[in-house]
Structure formats: C-alpha cells, structure tokens
C-alpha positions, 0 to 999 in steps of 0.5 A, a space after each residue: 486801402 484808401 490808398 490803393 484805391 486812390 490811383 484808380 479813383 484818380 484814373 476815373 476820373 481822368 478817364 471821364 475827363 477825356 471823354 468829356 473832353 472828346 466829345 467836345 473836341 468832335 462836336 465842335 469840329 463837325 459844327 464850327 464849319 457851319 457857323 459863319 460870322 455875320 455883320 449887318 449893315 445899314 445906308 447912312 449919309 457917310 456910306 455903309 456902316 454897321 449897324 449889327 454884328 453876331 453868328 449864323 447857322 447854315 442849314 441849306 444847301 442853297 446859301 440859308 443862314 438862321 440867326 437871331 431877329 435882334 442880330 439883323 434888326 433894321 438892316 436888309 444886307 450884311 455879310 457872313 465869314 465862315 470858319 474856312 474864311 470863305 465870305 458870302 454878301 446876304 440879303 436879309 430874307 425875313 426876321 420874326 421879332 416875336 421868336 427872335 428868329 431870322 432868315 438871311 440868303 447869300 451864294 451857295 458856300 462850299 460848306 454842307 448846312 448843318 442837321 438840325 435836331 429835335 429840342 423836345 428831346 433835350 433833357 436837363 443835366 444833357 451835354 450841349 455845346 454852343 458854337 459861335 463866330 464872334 467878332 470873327 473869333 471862327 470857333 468859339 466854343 462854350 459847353 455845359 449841361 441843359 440847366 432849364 427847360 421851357 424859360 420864358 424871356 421878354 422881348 420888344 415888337 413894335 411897342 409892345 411887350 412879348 414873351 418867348 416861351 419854351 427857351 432853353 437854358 444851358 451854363 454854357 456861357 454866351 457872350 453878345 456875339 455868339 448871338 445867332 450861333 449854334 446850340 448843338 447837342 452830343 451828336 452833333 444836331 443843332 437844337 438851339 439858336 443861341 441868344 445874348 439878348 438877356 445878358 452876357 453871360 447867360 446860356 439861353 437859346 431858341 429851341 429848334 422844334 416843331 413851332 420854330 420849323 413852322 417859322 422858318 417855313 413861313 420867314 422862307 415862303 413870306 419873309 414874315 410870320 403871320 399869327 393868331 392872337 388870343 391874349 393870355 399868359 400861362 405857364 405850365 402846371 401839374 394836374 391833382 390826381 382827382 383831375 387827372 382821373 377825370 381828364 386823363 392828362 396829367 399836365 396843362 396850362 395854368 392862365 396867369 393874365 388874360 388880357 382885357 378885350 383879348 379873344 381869351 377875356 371875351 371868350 370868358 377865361 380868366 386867370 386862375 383856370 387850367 387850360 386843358 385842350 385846344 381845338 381839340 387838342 391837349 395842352 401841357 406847354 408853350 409849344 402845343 398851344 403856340 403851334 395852333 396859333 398860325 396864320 390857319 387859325 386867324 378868325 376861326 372858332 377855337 374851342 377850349 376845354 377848362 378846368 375852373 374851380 375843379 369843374 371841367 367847362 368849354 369856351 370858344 375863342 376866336 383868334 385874331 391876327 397878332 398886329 405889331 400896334 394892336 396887340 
C-alpha cells in the first residue's frame, strides 16, 4: 500500500514545487523590469568617485525611484541601470535616515513604475519574493516566506541612536547590494523596500503602508521629513481580558523608556504603562502611533489615554519637533 501511495506522494509534491516555482518565475519577471541598479556619487579632489552603490524601485511614471536612506547617504547625483540596460543620470530629491527611506529623480524611462501594495496585509508564513539589481547583477532574486512581523531595527541620524519600527522580516536572503530593492508579494505589489543594513544575509525590508506613503509624500513635496517627537519606546502587547472588558480593545503599546525631559517624561508617562489611545485614536503598533507624529502634530496638545496599575487615566502630551542634535 505504501508503495502504491508513494509515486503519487511523489507527484504531490512535485506539483507543489512547480507551482511554487511559477509563481516566482511570474512575479520576477513583472518586477525586475522596475528594479534599476543605482550608484552614487560624490566630488572629490580627483574627480567623481563612488561613494554608494545598491537598487531602486521605480514607482512613477515620471522618472521617481525609492531606494534605501543608507543607499544615497551624503551623495546628491548618482545614476540607475535597469534590466533592459536602459541608463538615467539622478539627482537625489530627498533622504530620511529615520526610515531608511529616499527619493531620487532622473528622466522619465521607457519602463511602467511598479504598484505598490499594502504591507498590513502581510501575513507570517506568506510567499514574498526580493528583486534586486546588485552590482549590475539585473535580476537578482531571492524568495522565502514572511518570517516576522512588526521587528525593529536601529539606526543612526545625526549622532543619535533611533528605531525603525514595523519592519518586515522575511528568509529571503539579501545581500548589501540589494539594498533599496524591491519586496514584492504573490501579485506582484511592492510591499517592501529591502534593507542589508543589519547584515548580509538577513531578510529585512521597510514595509510600504500608510506611514511610508506619508513619507514619500513629503521626501517628494520638501525633500525632507518633519516630525513630531515624544520620547518614548513601546512595543506592542495583548491586553487581559478584565482590560479588555473595560477599554474594549484588545491591544495597545506597553512603555518600555520614557526618556528624561521628553514631552512623554513631562507629560507623566513612565515605563511600564499601557498606552491605549492617542489624540483620540486607539493604539496597537508602531505604525498608529508613529502616523500621528508628523509635521501637523508639532506643538499641539496630544491627549493620551493610559492604563496604569489597571486604572485607565489621561495625560497630555505636546510633541515637539524631532531635531537631528536634539533628540
């Protein structure tokens, strides 16, 4: 009997396999035309050198590639090579260290942008494939499953130590000049901006949703990202039923640091409290807190509802501006 079974196990699984197979073999090949290589440079005493190397995602019609903040660092003009070897001189339009984000501009190529899709869909154990362009490599294409969500990863602005929130990690492995490439899901979508900062090897990528859509907005409209600062660090937790009883949510943000002479250490947080709702507004991840804390939100009373030693209380908080030296 087990004999019998095995040639159709056997089949099976070969049948998963090339399904598996297609479905990479299609979303690389409706991705990688979007992909470009890009190298930045910078004016030395001996001429133009290169001073920074990695991908970009095409996403207008009008010559806009996304790439990594780390990518283009201390560079203003660089170049991109697509798939079809079609080149494009860039300018650097804008960079945001903070999400490891960047905007850089050249002629409109003869490639369509890519779509981007929606990262809060992602699920873990989902098929996703990354697409880079390293070192010229057009193609290059590593794929694997969504093996975390909402991962945190440090960087460095000005000096200063700072968190990028709601990261996505996947075992697709990524190689430092895939940086800036693309993270695409089964259809196609672009849902990631694929990051070597924390190690070759290491599957990360800045998730495309509704705070990364704002960024890009402003990188586009002034070159820069302002926001709003209240100085603390949280990671988000499940509530006990008896909270969830009494708030009627079911998640919100533990406080792990508040730090000293924050708007968040004047307003009385401290760590340990569960932060339940901003401005109104629930709180359950990095993403719906970090979405109130744009350029809009600088100066203007914040109200917060806390839940302290399991009694619910409110604070107000007044962001301030998030400075490169400051804080």
């Amino acid at each position: 009997m087990n004999q019998g079974s095995e040639p159709a196990s056997q089949a099976s699984d070969a049948d998963a396999l090339d399904s598996y197979s297609q479905t990479v073999m299609r979303v690389a090949a409706t991705v990688t035309p979007h992909v470009a290589a890009l190298e930045m440079s910078a004016a030395r005493r001996n001429g133009r050198v290169r001073v920074g190397a990695g991908s970009a995602v095409l996403f207008t019609e009008d010559g806009y590639l996304l790439t990594n903040a780390h990518v283009v660092a201390g560079t203003q003009r660089g170049h991109a090579v697509f798939a079809d070897g079609n080149r494009m001189e860039l300018e650097l339009v804008g960079a945001d260290p903070l999400s490891d984000l960047a905007v850089v501009h050249g002629r409109p190529p003869r490639v369509a942008p890519a779509q981007f899709g929606a990262a809060e869909s992602l699920r873990v154990g989902q098929l996703v494939v990354a697409v880079g362009n390293p070192l010229g490599l057009a193609g290059s294409v590593t794929a694997g499953v969504v093996s975390g969500l909402g991962r945190a990863i440090p960087v460095w602005s000005g000096g200063n130590r700072r968190v990028i929130e709601d990261v996505i990690q996947t075992d697709a492995a990524l190689n430092p000049g895939n940086s800036g490439g693309a993270l695409a899901d089964t259809h196609s979508r672009i849902v990631g901006i694929n990051t070597a900062v924390a190690g070759a090897g290491l599957g990360l990528a800045i998730p495309i949703n509704a705070t990364t859509q704002r960024i890009i907005s402003a990188l586009l409209a002034d070159g820069r990202v302002r926001r709003a600062y209240l100085g603390l660090v949280s990671t988000p937790t499940r509530l006990s039923p008896s909270a969830v009883i009494r708030t009627g949510q079911r998640d919100a943000l533990r406080v792990v640091e508040v730090l000293a002479g924050s708007p968040a250490d004047k307003a009385g947080l401290a760590a340990g409290d569960i932060l339940l709702a901003a401005g109104g507004r629930p709180v359950s991840d990095a993403e719906s807190l970090q979405r109130l804390l744009f350029a809009d939100a600088i100066g203007e009373p914040l109200p917060l509802a806390v839940l302290r030693d399991g009694t619910e209380i409110h604070l107000t908080a007044v962001p301030e501006e998030m400075t490169n030296n400051g804080k």
